[in-house]
N, C-alpha and C positions, 0 to 999 in steps of 0.2 A: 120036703126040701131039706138037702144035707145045710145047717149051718156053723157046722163047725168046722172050727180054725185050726188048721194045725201048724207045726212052724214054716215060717218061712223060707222058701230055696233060692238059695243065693245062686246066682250062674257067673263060673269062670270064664275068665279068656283067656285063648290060648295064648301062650310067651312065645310064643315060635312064630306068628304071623306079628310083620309088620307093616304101621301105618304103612299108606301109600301117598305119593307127596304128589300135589297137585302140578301144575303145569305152570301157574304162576309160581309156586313157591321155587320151583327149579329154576326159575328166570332169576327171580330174588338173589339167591344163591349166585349165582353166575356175575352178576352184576358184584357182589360184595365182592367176589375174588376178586374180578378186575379190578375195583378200586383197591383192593388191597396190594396187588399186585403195582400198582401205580405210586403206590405211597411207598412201598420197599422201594423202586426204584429212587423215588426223589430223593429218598435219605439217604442213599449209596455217598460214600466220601466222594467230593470233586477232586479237582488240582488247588493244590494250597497257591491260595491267594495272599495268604499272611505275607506282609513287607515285611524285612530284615530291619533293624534300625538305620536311621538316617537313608533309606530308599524311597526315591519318590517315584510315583506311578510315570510322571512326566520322562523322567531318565531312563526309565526301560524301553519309554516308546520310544525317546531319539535315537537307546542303543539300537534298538531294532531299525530303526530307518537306517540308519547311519551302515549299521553291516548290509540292509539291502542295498542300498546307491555304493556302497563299496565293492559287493558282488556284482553289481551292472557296470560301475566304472572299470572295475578289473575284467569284464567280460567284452566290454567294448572294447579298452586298450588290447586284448588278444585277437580281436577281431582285425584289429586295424595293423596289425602283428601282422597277421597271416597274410592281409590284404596285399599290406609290402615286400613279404619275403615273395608272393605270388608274382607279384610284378618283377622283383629283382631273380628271381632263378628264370620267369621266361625268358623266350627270346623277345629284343625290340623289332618290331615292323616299322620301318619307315615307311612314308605315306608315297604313293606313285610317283615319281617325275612325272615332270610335262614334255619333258625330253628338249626342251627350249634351248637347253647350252648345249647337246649334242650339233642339234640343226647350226646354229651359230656357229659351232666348229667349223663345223663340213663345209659350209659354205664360206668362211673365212680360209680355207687349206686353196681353195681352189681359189680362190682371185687371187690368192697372195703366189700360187703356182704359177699361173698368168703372167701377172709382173715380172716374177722372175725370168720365163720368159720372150717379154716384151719388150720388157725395158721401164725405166720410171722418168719424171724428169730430174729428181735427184740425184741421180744417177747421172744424168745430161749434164746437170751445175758440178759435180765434183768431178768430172769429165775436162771440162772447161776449165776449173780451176787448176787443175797437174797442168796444162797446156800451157797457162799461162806462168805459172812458176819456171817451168820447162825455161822459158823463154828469157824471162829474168834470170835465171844461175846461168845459160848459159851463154847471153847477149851477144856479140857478135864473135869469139874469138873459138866456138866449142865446134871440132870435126864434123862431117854429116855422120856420122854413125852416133854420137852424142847429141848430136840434134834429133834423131830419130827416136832413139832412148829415151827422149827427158820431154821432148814433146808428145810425141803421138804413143810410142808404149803405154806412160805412165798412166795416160787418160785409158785409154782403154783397160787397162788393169785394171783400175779404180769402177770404173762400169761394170765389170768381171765379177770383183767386190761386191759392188753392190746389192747386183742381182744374184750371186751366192748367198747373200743375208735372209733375201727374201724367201729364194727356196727354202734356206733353213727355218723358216719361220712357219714358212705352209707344211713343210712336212713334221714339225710339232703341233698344229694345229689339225690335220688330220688325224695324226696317234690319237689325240685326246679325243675326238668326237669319234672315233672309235671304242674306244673306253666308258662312256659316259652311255647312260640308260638311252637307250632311239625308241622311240614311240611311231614316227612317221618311215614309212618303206624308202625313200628317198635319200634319206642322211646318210645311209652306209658308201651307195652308190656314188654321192657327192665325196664323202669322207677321199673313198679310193682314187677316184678321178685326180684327187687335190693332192691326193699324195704319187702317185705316178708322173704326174706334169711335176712338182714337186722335186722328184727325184730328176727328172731330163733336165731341169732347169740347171740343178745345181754339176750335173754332170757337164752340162754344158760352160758354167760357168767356171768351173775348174778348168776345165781345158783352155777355155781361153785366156785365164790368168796365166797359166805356166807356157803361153804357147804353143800349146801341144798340136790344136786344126788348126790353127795359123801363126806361121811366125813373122817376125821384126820382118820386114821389108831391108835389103841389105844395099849401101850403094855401092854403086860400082867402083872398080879398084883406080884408084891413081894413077892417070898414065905419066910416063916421063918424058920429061921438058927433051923434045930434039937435040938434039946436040949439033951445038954451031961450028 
């Protein structure tokens, strides 16, 4: 049995191979970045918050409120800008008629066409009254031709009058409900009726103011006294 010693052999390792890192220890690692990565950020400069002297934190809020309600109050007042320039460049619509003053027309053209003529009793009274004037200017001493005049002309002129007024009243009253908004089929047809008789009435009543269809009744000529 060999029992000698001889020196000891040392065994290198090779410099070229390296550890190999376990599977926790890469976790480890990974974990320390992040948190390192997290703390770089925290530190990163903020927005300076340092107050200027005599600034209080209170005055920056009001500033700030104060410019927003100034931005809403100036944005409402353009609103309400626009709202009215809108109304004032449209056009206005007026709201429907009921067509109620047209009808009223038309049918006020035509009675008062009517009247004219018929006759009124007003007409009758101021008739009456020439007659009787008549008779007082010229009481017992005025010719038959000035009896004829002043009695029975005057009165019928004065009727003539009268119902002239009317016509002219109906044929203003039909212009107008002609004019005016119709809603109902009826009003036109009224309108026209009232101004036609309208128009007869007063043609009529001119004539017989001036004498034109009838004149003065004339009396007969004065014969002369026999000769004695």
């Amino acid at each position: 049995m060999d029992l000698s010693y001889g020196p000891p052999t040392v065994r290198r390792m090779n410099p070229t191979t390296k550890p190999e890192k376990s599977a926790d220890d890469s976790g480890d690692n990974e974990a320390e970045r992040a948190v390192t990565a997290t703390a770089e950020k925290n530190d990163a400069p903020g927005p300076n918050l340092a107050k200027e002297p005599g600034e209080t934190p209170e005055a920056g809020r009001t500033d700030g409120a104060d410019g927003v309600d100034g931005d809403g109050a100036s944005d409402a007042d353009g609103d309400d800008g626009d709202v009215l320039g809108d109304d004032l460049d449209g056009e206005y619509t007026p709201p429907p008629s009921s067509g109620l003053a047209a009808a009223s027309a038309a049918l006020v053209s035509l009675l008062l066409s009517l009247v004219s003529l018929i006759g009124t009793w007003s007409g009758k009274v101021i008739s009456e009254r020439e007659t009787l004037v008549g008779q007082i200017d010229l009481g017992q001493t005025g010719t038959a031709e000035q009896q004829i005049s002043e009695i029975y002309g005057d009165a019928w002129h004065a009727i003539a009058l009268t119902n002239g007024i009317f016509a002219v009243l109906a044929l203003i009253a039909g212009l107008v409900a002609l004019g005016l908004p119709q809603r109902k089929s009826w009003v036109r047809p009224f309108a026209v009726a009232g101004l036609v008789l309208a128009a007869l009435g007063l043609l009529i009543s001119v004539g017989m103011y001036f004498d034109v269809f009838v004149s003065l009744p004339e009396p007969p000529p004065a014969q002369a006294p026999p000769a004695g």
